[in-house]
C-alpha positions in Angstrom: 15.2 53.4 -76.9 12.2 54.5 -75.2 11.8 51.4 -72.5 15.1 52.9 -71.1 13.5 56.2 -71.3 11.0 54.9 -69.5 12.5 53.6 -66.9 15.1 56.4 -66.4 11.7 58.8 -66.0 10.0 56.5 -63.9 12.8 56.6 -61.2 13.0 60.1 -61.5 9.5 60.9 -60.9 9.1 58.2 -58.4 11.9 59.8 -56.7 10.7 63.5 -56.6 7.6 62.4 -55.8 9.1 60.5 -52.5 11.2 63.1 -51.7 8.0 65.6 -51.7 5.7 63.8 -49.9 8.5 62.7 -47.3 9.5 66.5 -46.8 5.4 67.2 -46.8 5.5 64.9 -44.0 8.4 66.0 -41.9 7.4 69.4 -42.2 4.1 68.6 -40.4 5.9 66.7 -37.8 8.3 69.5 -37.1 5.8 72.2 -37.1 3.7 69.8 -34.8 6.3 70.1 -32.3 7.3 73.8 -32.4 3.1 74.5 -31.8 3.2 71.8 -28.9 6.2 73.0 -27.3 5.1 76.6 -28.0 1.9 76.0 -26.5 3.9 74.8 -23.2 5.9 77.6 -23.3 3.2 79.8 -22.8 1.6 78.0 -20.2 4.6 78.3 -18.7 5.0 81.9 -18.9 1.3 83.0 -18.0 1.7 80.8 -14.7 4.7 82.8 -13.9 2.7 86.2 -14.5 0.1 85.1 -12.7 2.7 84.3 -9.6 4.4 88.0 -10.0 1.6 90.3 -11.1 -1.4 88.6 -8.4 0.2 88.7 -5.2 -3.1 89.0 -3.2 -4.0 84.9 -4.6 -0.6 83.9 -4.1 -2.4 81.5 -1.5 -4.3 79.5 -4.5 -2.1 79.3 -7.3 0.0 77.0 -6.4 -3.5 75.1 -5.2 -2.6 71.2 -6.8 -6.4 71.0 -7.8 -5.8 73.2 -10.4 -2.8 71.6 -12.5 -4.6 68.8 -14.9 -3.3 65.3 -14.3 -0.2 66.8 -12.3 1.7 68.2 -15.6 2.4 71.6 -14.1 4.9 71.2 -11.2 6.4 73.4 -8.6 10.0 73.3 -7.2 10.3 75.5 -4.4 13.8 76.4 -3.5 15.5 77.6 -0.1 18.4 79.2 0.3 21.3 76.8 -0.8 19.5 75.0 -3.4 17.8 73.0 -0.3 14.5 71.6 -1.4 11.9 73.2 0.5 8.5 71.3 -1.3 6.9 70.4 -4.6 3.4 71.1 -5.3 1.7 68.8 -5.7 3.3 66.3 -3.0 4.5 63.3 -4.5 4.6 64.5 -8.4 8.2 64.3 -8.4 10.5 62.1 -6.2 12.9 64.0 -3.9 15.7 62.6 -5.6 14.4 63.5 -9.0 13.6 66.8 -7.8 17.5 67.5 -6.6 18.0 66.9 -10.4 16.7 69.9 -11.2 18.6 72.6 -9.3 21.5 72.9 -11.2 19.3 75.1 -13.5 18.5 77.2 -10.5 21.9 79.3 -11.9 19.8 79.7 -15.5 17.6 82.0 -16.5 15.0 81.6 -18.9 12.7 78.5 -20.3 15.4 75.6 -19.9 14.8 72.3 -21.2 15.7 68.3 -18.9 15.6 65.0 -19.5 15.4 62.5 -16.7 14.6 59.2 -17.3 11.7 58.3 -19.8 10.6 61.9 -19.1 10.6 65.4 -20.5 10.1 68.7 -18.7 10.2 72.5 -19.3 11.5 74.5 -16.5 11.2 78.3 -15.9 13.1 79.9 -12.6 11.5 82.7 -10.7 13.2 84.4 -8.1 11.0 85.3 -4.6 11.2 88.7 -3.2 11.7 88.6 -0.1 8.6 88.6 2.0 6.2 86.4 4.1 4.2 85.1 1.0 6.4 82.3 0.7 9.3 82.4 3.4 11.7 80.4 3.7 11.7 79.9 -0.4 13.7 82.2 -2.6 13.4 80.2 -5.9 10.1 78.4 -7.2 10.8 76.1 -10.7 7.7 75.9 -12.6 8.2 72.7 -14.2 5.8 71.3 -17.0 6.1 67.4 -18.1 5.8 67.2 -21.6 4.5 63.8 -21.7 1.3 64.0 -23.5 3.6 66.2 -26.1 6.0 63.3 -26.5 3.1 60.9 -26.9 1.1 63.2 -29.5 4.1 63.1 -31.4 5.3 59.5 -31.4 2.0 58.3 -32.3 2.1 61.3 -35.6 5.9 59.7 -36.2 4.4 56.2 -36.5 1.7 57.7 -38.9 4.0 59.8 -41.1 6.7 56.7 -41.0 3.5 54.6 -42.5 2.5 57.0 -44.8 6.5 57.1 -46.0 6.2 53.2 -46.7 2.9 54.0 -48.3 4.4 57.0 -50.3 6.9 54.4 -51.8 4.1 52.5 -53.8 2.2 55.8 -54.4 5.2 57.4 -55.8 5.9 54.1 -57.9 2.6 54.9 -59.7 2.6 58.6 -59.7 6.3 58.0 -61.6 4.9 55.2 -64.3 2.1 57.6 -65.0 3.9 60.8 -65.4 6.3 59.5 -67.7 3.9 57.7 -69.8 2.4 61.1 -70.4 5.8 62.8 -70.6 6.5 60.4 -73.7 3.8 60.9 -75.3 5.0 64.1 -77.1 8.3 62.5 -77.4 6.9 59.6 -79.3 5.0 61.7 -81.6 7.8 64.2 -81.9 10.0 61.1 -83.0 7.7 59.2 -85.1 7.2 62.3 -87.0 11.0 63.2 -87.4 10.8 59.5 -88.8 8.3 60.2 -91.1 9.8 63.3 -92.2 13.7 61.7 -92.7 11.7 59.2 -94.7 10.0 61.2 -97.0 12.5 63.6 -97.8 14.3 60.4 -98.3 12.3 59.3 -100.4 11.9 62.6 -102.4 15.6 63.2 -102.8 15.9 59.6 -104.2 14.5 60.1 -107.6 16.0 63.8 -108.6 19.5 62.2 -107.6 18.8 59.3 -109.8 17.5 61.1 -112.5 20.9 63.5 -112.0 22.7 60.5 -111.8 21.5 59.0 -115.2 22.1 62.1 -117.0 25.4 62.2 -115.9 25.9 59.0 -117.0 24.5 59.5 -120.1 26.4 62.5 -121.2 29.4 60.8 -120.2 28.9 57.4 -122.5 28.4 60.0 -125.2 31.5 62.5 -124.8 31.0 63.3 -128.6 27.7 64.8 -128.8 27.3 68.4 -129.0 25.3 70.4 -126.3 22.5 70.2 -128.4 22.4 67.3 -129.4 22.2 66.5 -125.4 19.8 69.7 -124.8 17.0 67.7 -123.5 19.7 65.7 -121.0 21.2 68.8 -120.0 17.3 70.2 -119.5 16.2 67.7 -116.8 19.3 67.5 -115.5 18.9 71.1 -114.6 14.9 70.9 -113.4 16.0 68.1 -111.2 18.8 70.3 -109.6 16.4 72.9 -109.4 13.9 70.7 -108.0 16.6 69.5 -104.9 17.7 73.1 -104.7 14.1 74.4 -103.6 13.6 71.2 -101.6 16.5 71.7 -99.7 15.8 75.9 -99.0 12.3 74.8 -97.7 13.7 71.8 -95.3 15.8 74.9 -94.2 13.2 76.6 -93.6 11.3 73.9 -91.7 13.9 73.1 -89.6 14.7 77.2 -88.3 10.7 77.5 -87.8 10.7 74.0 -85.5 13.7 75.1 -83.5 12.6 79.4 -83.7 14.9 80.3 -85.0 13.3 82.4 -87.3 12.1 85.4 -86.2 9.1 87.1 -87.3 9.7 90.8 -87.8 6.9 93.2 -87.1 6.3 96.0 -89.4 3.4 98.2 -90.6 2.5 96.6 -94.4 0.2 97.0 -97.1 -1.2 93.8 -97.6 -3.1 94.6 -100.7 0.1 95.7 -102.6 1.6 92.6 -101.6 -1.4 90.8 -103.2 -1.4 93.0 -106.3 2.1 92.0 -106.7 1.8 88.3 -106.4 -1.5 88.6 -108.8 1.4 90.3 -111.2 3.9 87.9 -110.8 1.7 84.9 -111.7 -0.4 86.7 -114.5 1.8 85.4 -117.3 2.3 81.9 -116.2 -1.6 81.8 -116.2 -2.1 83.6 -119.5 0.3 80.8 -120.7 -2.0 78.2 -119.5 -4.9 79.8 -120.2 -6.4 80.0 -116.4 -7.7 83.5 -115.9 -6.7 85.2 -112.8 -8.7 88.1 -111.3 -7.9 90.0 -108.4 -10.4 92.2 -106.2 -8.7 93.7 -103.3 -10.0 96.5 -100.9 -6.7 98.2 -99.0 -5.4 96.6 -96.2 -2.9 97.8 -93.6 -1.9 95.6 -91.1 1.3 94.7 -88.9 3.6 91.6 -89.9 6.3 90.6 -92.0 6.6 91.8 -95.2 8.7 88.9 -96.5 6.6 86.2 -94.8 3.4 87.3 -95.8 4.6 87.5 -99.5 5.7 83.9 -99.3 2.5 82.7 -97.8 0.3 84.0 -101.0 3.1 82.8 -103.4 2.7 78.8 -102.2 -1.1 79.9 -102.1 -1.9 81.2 -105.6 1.1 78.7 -106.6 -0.7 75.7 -105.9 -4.3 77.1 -107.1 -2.6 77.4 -110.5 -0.9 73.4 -110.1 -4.3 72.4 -109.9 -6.2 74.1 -112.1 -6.8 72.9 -115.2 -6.7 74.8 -118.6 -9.7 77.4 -119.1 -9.8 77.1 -115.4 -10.4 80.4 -113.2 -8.7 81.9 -110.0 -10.0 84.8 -107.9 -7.9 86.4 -105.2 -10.1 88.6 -102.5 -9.3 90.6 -99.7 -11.2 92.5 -97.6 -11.0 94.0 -94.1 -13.8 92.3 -91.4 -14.3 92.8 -87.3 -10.0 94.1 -87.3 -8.9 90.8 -89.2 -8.1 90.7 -93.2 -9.8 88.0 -94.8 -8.2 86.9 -98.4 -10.0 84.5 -100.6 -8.1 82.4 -103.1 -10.7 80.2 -105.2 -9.7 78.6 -108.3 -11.8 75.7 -110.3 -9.3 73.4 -110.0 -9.1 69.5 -109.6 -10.4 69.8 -105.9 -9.7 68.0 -102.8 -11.2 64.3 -101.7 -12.3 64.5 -98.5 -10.3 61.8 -97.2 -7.2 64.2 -97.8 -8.5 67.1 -96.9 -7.3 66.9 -92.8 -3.7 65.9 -94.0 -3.2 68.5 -96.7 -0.6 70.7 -94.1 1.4 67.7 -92.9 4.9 67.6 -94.3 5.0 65.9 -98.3 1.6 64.9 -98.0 0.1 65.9 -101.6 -2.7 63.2 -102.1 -3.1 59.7 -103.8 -4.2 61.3 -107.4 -1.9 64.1 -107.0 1.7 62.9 -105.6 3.7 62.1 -108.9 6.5 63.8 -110.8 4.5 65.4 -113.4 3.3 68.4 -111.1 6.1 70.1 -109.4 6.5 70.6 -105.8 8.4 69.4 -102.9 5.5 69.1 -100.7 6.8 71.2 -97.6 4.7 74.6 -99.4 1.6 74.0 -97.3 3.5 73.1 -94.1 5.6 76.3 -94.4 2.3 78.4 -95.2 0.7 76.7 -92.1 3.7 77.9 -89.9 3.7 81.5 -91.2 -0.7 81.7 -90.6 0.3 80.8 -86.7 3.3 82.9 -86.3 1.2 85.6 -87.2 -1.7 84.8 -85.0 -3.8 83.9 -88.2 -5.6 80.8 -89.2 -6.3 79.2 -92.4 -9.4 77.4 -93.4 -9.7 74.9 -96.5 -12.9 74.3 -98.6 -12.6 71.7 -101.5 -14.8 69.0 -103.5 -13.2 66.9 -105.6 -13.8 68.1 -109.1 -15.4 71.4 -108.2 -12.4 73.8 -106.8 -11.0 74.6 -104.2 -11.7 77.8 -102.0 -9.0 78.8 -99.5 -9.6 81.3 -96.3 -7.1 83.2 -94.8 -7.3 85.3 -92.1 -4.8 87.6 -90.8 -5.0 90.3 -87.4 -4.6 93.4 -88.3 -2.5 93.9 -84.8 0.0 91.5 -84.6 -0.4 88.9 -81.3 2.6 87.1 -80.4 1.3 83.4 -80.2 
């Protein structure tokens, strides 16, 4: 599944990547040219002001000495499109030269290609006068040789460079989509885990159902008490699923947001007085004694949420905590967070479990059987509501000793 992945993300990236650099590289090309050419133009144009604007040195700027290697040319014109010279002598043949006056009827930079080579050309009209008599037209002509060259030699190194992208883009793809799978295969490995597990955890409430069932129907003569005790587990097994199923529910909306946390102004310690209330008699019954001290809180949050998070809290103190045990339940406002403290005297934590304790059924070696109820998701779920409020949760437990668990809350609420 994920070598074709792979491979699909590979080509992918290798192809962006290609396209990028091959795009990076005919963008310098082309902006290459439009400066060289540019830069021409404007040679171009400042020997034609020169020419208008500085009659009185008329004499020396069309002096040959002063065009570099012959690049800059001059065309002049008599009447009739007659040749009358080019400056300097022998630049351009005659017969090239007669090329050139059909653009004598265009105004403005015009561009010609004769042969191998490559010119600009600008027209300038002579007024009338002895400066330059018998010529009426003079072409400023520029070869754009060196311009050609300058760019066939940057085509040759953008066209290796392309080749060299090929490879480059090769290994930039393999490497990106390794670390684009990466997530993936942890995102699926865990789905795994978590199909298998709640697998696993369905498997032996349905059984049990299953069993019972069969039971009560071998025996269609028994009364309902009689079968009381088959009709009890029955029901705690049903129960059991039921709850499973409302916190894979849950699970599954949190992963994919689509539950939303609602903000609202709350008293936290009434919520905490009230969960304290709800679980007093189902400690009283197994003689754990539960204390409360709680300063006033007001914070922003969901009411709803927050309640749940202290239920699978104080809930799972009380699993663990054995008879004549104690839990205490603090809260307390410090530096704009509320800090709650839930420590019981319960069976504790090894160490070993301790980093695993908010994955998804994980309950611990001496812990995960039947005889303490729980599906296993309560921690996960709690974990969830902590970050959706901003918060964070902090575990302290020795195995034997208790277990002390921090939670702290923003007063403000921050969107994470």
């Amino acid at each position: 599944m994920f070598k074709k992945t792979k491979h699909r993300l590979v080509i992918l990236n290798a192809l962006v990547f290609f396209i990028l650099q091959n795009a990076f590289g005919a963008m310098i090309y082309f902006y290459t040219q439009y400066s060289l050419y540019h830069q021409a133009d404007q040679t171009i144009l400042e020997k034609k002001n020169h020419l208008l604007h500085e009659k009185e040195k008329r004499e020396t700027q069309l002096n040959p000495e002063r065009e570099e290697n012959r690049r800059l040319v001059y065309l002049l014109w008599e009447n009739k499109n007659k040749l009358y010279n080019v400056i300097p002598k022998n630049s351009i043949s005659p017969i090239n030269a007669n090329r050139f006056s059909p653009l004598l009827n265009k105004n403005g930079l015009q561009s010609i290609t004769i042969g191998p080579e490559s010119y600009r050309i600008l027209k300038i009209a002579v007024s009338q006068g002895k400066e330059y008599s018998p010529v009426q037209n003079i072409q400023i002509v520029y070869n754009l040789k060196r311009e050609k060259e300058m760019l066939s030699h940057l085509l040759i190194v953008i066209g290796f460079g392309s080749l060299l992208s090929v490879f480059i883009a090769i290994l930039a793809g393999i490497y990106l989509a390794n670390k684009a799978l990466i997530p993936i295969k942890m995102s699926w490995e865990k789905q795994q885990q978590f199909v298998a597990d709640a697998s696993h955890e369905l498997r032996t409430p349905l059984s049990v159902m299953k069993l019972n069932l069969e039971h009560l129907f071998r025996h269609p003569d028994n009364s309902i008490e009689q079968e009381s005790e088959t009709i009890h587990q029955a029901i705690q097994e049903i129960n059991y699923v039921s709850k499973m199923t409302a916190d894979l529910l849950t699970l599954a909306r949190s992963d994919s947001n689509q539950l939303q946390i609602i903000q609202e102004s709350i008293q936290l310690d009434d919520i905490l007085h009230q969960v304290v209330k709800d679980f007093k008699t189902l400690a009283i019954s197994k003689s754990i004694h539960l204390t409360a001290d709680i300063h006033p809180i007001k914070m922003i949050g969901d009411n709803e949420r927050i309640k749940q998070l202290f239920v699978i809290v104080i809930d799972n103190a009380l699993k663990y905590t054995q008879e004549n045990g104690s839990i205490s339940v603090k809260g307390r406002v410090k530096n704009s967070r509320a800090i709650v403290d839930i420590i019981d005297t319960g069976i504790g934590i090894p160490k070993t479990d301790l980093p695993y304790i908010f994955d998804r059924y994980y309950r611990g070696d001496k812990s995960r059987n039947r005889h303490i109820e729980g599906t296993g998701l309560g921690l996960s779920i709690a974990s969830w509501i902590i970050k959706s409020h901003s918060g964070e949760i902090q575990i302290l437990s020795k195995e034997g000793e208790g277990t002390h668990v921090i939670v702290s809350l923003p007063l403000k609420y921050k969107n994470s």
